[in-house]
C-alpha atoms as an extended CHARMM CRD file, in Angstrom:
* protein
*
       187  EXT
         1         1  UNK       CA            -47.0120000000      280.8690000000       35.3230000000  PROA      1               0.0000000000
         2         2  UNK       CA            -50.4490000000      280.7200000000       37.3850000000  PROA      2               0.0000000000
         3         3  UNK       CA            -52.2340000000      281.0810000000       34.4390000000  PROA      3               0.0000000000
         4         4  UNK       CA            -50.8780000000      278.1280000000       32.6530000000  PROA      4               0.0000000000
         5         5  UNK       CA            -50.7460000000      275.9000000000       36.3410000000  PROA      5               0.0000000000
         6         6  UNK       CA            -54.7770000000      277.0790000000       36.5520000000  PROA      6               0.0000000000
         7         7  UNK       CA            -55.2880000000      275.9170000000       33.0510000000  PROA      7               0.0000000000
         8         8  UNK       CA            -53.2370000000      272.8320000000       33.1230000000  PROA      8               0.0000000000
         9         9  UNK       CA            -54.7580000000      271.4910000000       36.6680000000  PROA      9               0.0000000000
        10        10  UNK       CA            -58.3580000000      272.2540000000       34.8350000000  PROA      10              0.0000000000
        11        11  UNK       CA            -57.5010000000      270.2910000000       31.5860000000  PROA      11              0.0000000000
        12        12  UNK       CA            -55.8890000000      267.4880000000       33.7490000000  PROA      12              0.0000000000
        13        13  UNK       CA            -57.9790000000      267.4640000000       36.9140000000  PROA      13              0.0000000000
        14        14  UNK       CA            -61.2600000000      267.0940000000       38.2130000000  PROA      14              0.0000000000
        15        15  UNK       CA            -61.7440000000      271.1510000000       39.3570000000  PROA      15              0.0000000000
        16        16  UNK       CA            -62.4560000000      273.9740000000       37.1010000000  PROA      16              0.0000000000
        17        17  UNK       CA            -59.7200000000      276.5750000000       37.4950000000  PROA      17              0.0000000000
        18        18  UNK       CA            -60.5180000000      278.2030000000       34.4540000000  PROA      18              0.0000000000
        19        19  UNK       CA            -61.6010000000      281.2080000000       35.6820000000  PROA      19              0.0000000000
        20        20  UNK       CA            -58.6490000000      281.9160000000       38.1190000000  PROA      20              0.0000000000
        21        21  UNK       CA            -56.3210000000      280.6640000000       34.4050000000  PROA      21              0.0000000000
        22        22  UNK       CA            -58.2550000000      284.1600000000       32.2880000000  PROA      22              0.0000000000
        23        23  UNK       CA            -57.9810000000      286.5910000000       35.6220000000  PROA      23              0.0000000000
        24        24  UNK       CA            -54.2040000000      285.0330000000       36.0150000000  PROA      24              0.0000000000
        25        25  UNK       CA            -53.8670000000      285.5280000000       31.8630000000  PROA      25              0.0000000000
        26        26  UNK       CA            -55.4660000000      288.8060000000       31.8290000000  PROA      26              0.0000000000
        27        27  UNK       CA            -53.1360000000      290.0630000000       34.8910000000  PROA      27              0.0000000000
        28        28  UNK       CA            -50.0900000000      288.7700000000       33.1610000000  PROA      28              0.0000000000
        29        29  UNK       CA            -50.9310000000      290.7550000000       29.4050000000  PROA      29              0.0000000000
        30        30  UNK       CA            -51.5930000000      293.4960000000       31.4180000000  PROA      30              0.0000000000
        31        31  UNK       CA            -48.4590000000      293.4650000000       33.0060000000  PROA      31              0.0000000000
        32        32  UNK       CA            -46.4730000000      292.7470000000       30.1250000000  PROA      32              0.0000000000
        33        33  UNK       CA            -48.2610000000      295.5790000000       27.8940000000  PROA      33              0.0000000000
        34        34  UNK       CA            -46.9990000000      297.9800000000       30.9170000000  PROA      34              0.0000000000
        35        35  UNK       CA            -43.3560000000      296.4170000000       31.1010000000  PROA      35              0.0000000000
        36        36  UNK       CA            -43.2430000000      297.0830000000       26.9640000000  PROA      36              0.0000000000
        37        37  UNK       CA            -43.9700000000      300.4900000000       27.1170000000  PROA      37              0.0000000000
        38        38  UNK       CA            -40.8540000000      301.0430000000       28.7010000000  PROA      38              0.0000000000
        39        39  UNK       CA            -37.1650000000      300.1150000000       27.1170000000  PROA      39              0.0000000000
        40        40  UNK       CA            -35.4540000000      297.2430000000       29.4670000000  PROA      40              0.0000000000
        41        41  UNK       CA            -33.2200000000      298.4460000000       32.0780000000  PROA      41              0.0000000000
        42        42  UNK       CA            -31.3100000000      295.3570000000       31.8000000000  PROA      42              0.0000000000
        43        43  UNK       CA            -30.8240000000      292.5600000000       29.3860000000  PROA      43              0.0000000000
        44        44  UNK       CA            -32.3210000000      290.0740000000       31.6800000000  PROA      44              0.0000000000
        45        45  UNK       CA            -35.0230000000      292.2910000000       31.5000000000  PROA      45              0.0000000000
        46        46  UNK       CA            -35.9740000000      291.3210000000       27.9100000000  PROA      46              0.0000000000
        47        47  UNK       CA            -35.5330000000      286.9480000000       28.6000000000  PROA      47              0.0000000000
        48        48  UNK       CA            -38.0390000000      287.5970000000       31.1640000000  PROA      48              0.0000000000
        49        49  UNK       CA            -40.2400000000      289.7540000000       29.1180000000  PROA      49              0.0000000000
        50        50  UNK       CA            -39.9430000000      286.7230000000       26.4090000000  PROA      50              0.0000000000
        51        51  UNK       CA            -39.8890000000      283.9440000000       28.9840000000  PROA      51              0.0000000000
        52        52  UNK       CA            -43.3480000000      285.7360000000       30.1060000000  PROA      52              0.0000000000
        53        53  UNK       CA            -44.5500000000      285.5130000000       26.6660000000  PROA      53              0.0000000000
        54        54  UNK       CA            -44.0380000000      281.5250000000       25.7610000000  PROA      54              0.0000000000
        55        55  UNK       CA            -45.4620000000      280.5620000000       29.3960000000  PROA      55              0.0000000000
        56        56  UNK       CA            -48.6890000000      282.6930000000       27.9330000000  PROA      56              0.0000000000
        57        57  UNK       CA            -48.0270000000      281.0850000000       24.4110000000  PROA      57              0.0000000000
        58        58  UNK       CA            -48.8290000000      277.4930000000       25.6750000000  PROA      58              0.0000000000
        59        59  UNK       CA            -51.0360000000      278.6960000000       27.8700000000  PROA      59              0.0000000000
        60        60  UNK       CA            -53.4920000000      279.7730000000       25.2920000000  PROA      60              0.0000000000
        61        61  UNK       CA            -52.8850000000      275.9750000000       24.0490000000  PROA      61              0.0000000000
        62        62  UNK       CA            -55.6490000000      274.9390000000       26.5000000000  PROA      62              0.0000000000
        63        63  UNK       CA            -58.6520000000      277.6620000000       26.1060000000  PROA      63              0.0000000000
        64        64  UNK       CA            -61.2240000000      276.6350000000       24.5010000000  PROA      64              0.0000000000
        65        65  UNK       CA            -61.0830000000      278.3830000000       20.6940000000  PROA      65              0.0000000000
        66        66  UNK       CA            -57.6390000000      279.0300000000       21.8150000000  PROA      66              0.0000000000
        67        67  UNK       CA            -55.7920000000      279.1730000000       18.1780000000  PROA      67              0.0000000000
        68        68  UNK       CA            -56.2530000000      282.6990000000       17.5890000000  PROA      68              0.0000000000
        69        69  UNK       CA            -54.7440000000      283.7600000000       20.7290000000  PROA      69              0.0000000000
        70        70  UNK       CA            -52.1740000000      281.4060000000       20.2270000000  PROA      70              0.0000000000
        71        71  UNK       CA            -51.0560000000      282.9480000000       17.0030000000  PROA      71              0.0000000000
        72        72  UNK       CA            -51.6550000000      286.1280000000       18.3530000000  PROA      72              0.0000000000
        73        73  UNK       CA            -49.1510000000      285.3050000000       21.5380000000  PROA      73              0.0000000000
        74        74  UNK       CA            -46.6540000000      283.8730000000       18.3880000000  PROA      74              0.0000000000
        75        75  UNK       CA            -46.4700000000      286.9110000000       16.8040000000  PROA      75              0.0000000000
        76        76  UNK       CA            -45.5930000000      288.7470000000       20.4700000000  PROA      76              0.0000000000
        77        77  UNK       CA            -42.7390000000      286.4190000000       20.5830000000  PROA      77              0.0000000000
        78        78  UNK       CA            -41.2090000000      287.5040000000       17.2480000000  PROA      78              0.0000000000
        79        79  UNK       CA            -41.6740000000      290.8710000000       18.2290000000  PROA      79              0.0000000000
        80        80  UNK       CA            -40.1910000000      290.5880000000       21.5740000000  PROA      80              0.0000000000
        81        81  UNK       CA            -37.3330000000      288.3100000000       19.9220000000  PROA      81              0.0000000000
        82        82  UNK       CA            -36.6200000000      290.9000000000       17.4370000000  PROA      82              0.0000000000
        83        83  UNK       CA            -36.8340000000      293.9490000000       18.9400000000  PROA      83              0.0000000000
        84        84  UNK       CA            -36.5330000000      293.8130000000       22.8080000000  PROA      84              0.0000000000
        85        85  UNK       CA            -34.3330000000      291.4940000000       23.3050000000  PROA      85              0.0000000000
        86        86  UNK       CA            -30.4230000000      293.4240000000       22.2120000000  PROA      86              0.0000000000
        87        87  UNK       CA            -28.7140000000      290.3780000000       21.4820000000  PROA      87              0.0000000000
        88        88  UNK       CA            -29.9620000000      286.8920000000       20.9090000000  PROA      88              0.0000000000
        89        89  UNK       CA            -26.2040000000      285.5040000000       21.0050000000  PROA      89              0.0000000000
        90        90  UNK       CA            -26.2780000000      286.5470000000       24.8560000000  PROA      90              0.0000000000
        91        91  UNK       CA            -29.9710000000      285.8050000000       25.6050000000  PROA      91              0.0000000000
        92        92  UNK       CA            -31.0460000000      282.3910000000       27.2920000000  PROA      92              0.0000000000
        93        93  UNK       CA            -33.1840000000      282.1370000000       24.4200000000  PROA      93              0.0000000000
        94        94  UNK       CA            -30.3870000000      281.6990000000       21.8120000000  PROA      94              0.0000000000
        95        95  UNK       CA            -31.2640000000      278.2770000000       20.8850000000  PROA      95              0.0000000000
        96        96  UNK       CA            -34.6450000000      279.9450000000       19.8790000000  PROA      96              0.0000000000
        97        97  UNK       CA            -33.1580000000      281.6380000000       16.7780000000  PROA      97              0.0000000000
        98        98  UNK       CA            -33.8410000000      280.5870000000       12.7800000000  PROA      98              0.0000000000
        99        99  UNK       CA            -30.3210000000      279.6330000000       12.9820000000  PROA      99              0.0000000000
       100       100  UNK       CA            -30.1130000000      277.6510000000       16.0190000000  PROA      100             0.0000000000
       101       101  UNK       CA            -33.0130000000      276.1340000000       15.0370000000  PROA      101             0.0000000000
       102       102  UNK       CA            -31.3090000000      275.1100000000       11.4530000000  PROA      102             0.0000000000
       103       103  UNK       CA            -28.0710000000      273.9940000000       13.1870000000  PROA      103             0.0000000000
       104       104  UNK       CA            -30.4040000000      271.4690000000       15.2810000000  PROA      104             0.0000000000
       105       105  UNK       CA            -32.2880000000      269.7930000000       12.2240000000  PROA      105             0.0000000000
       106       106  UNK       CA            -28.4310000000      269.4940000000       10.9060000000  PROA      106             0.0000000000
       107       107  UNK       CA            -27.5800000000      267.3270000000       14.1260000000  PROA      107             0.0000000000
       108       108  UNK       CA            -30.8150000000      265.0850000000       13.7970000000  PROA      108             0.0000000000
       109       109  UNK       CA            -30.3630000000      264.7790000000       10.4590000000  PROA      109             0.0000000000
       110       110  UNK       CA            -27.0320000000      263.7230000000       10.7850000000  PROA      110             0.0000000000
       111       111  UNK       CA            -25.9980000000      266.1970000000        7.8420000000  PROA      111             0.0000000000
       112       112  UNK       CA            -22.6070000000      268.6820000000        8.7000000000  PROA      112             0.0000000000
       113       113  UNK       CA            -22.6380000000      271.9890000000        7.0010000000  PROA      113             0.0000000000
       114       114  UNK       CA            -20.0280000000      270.3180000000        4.2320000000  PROA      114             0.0000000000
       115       115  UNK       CA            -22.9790000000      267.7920000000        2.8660000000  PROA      115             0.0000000000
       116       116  UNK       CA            -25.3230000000      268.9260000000        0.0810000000  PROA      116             0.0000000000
       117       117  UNK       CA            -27.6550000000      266.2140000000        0.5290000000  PROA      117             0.0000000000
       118       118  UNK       CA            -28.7810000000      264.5540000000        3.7630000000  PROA      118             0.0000000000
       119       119  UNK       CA            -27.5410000000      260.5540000000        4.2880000000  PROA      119             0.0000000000
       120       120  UNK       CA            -29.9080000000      257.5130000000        3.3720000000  PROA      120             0.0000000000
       121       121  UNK       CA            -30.2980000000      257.1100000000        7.5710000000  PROA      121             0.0000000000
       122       122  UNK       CA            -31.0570000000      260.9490000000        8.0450000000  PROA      122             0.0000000000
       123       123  UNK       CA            -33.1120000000      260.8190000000        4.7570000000  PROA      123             0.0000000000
       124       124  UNK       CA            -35.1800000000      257.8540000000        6.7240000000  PROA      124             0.0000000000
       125       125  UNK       CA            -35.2720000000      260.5020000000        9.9870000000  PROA      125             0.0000000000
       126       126  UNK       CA            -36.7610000000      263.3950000000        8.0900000000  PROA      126             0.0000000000
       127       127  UNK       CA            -39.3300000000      261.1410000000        6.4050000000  PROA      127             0.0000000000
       128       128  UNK       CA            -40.1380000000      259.5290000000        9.9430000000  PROA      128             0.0000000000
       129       129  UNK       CA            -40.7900000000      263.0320000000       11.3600000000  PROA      129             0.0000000000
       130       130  UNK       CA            -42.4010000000      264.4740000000        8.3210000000  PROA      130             0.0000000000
       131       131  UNK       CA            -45.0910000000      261.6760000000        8.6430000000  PROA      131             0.0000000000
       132       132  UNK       CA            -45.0000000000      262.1400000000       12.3440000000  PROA      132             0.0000000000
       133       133  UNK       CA            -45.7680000000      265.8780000000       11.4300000000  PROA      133             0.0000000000
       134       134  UNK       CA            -48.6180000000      265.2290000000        9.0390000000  PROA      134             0.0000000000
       135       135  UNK       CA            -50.5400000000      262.7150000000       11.5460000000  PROA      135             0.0000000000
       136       136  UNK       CA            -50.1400000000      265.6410000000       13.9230000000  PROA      136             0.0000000000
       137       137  UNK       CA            -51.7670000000      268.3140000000       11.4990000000  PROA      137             0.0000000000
       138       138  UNK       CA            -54.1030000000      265.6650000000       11.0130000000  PROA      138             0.0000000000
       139       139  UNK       CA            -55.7450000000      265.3880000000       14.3350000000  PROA      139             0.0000000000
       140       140  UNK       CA            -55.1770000000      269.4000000000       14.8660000000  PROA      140             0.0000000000
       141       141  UNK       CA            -57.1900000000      269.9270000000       11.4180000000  PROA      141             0.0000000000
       142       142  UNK       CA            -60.7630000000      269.3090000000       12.4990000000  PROA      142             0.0000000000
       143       143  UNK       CA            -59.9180000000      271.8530000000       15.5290000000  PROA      143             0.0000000000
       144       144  UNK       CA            -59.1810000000      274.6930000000       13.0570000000  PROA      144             0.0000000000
       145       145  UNK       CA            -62.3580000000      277.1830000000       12.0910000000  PROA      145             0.0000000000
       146       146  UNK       CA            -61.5720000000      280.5060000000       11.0700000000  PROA      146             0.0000000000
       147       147  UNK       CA            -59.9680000000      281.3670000000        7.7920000000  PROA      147             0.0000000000
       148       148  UNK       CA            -56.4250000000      282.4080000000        9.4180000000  PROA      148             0.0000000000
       149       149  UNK       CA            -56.4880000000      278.7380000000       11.2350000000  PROA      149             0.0000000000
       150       150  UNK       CA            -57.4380000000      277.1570000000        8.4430000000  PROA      150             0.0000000000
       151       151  UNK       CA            -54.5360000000      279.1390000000        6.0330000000  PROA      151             0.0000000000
       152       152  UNK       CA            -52.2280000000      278.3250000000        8.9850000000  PROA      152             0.0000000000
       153       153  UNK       CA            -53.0450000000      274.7400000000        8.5060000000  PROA      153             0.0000000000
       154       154  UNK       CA            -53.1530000000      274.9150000000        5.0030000000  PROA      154             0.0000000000
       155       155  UNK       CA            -49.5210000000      276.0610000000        5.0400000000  PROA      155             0.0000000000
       156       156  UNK       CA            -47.9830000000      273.7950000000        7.5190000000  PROA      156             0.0000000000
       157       157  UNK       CA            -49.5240000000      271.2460000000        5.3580000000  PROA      157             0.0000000000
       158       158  UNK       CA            -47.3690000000      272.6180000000        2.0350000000  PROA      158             0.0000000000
       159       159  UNK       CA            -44.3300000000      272.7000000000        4.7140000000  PROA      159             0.0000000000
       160       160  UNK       CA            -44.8100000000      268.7510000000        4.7940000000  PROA      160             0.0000000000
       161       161  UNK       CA            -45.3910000000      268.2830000000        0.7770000000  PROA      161             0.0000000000
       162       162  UNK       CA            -42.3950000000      270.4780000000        0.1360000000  PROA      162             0.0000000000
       163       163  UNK       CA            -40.1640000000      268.6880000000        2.4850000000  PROA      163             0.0000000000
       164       164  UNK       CA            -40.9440000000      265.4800000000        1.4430000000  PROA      164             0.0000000000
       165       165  UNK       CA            -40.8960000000      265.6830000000       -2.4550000000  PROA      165             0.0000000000
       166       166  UNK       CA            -37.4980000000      267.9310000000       -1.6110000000  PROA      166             0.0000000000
       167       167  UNK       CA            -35.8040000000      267.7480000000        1.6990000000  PROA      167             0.0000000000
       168       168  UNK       CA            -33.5360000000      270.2990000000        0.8690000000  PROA      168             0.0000000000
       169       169  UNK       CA            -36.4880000000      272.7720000000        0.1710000000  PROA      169             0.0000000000
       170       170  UNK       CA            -38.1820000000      271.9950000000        3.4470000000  PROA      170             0.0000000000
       171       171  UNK       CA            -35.0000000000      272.9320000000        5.0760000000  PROA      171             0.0000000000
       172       172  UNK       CA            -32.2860000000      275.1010000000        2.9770000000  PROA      172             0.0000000000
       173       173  UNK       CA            -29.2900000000      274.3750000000        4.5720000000  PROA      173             0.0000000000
       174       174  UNK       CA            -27.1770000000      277.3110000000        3.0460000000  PROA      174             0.0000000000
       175       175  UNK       CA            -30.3090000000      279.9550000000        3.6000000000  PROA      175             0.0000000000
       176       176  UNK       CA            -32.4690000000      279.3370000000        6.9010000000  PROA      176             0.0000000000
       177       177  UNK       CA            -34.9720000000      282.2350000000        5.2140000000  PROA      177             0.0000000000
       178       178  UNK       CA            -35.9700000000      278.7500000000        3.0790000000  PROA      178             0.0000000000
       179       179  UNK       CA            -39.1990000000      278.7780000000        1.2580000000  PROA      179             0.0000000000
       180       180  UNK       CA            -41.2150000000      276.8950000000        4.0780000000  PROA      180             0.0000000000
       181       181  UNK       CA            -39.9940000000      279.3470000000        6.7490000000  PROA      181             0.0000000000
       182       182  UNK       CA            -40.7880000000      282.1190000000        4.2850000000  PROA      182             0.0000000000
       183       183  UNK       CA            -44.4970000000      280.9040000000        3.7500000000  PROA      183             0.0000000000
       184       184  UNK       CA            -44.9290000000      280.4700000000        7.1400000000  PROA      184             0.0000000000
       185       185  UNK       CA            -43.9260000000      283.9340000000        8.3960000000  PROA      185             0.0000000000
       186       186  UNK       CA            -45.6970000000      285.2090000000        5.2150000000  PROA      186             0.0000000000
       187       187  UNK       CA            -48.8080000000      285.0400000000        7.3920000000  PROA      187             0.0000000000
């Protein structure tokens, strides 16, 4: 948590606390490395080991060349989901889940789990947030540089062409392992 305050007061202040963010960053991955290497005495024990790694997840969104790390810090958090944590259905983190997540773009649609195809108002809602999404990749693009950025971009971008020419392929209702999430984690 120091780490991203230091980083966040530097991005939105006047003082330069990035120094005090890395030694704060490098402290934490230190720490975390050690607390892996051991199985969690307690449940709890692996929500805090996660929780540790999304505060240092968005934390790497304000370094400077800061992609890698943050895909880096992405893949942690899979592997801390998956394999740490015993049981997602008891974790505060259950809402984190492919499923959860699928169950959520339901609701906004607007869609239950009886509809094939999503209504003309959620229809209008997916297309608002898929264009939403592209303008987003679009001002992200000219910040990517190295060829895993730039195929990370490349596919988020294919997320957005496949939902929109087929909302039901950007988002298989029956089968959250959809294409989109499959080209994603592909990576």
């Amino acid at each position: 948590m120091l780490a991203l305050a230091a980083q966040n007061l530097t991005a939105c202040g006047s003082a330069d606390y990035s120094i005090h963010a890395l030694n704060h960053r490098v402290r934490a991955i230190a720490a975390m490395n050690e607390a892996l290497s051991t199985p969690s005495a307690f449940p709890v024990d692996g929500d805090a080991r996660l929780a540790a790694t999304i505060v240092l997840t968005f934390q790497s969104t304000y370094m400077d060349d800061g992609m890698m790390e943050f895909l880096r810090m992405l893949r942690g958090w899979l592997v801390i989901q998956t394999s740490v944590i015993p049981s997602m259905d008891r974790s505060i983190f259950r809402g984190f889940t492919e499923d959860a997540y699928v169950e959520s773009m339901r609701t906004f649609l607007g869609q239950d789990k009886s509809e094939a195809l999503p209504t003309n108002s959620a229809r209008e809602k997916l297309y608002q947030a898929l264009e939403d999404f592209e303008a987003s990749l679009r001002l992200v693009g000219p910040l990517c540089q190295s060829p895993a950025e730039l195929q990370y971009l490349s596919s988020l971008q294919r997320v957005v062409r496949v939902a929109r020419d087929n909302p039901n392929a950007g988002m298989s209702l029956d089968n959250p392992k959809n294409y989109c999430v499959g080209q994603l984690t592909d990576l």
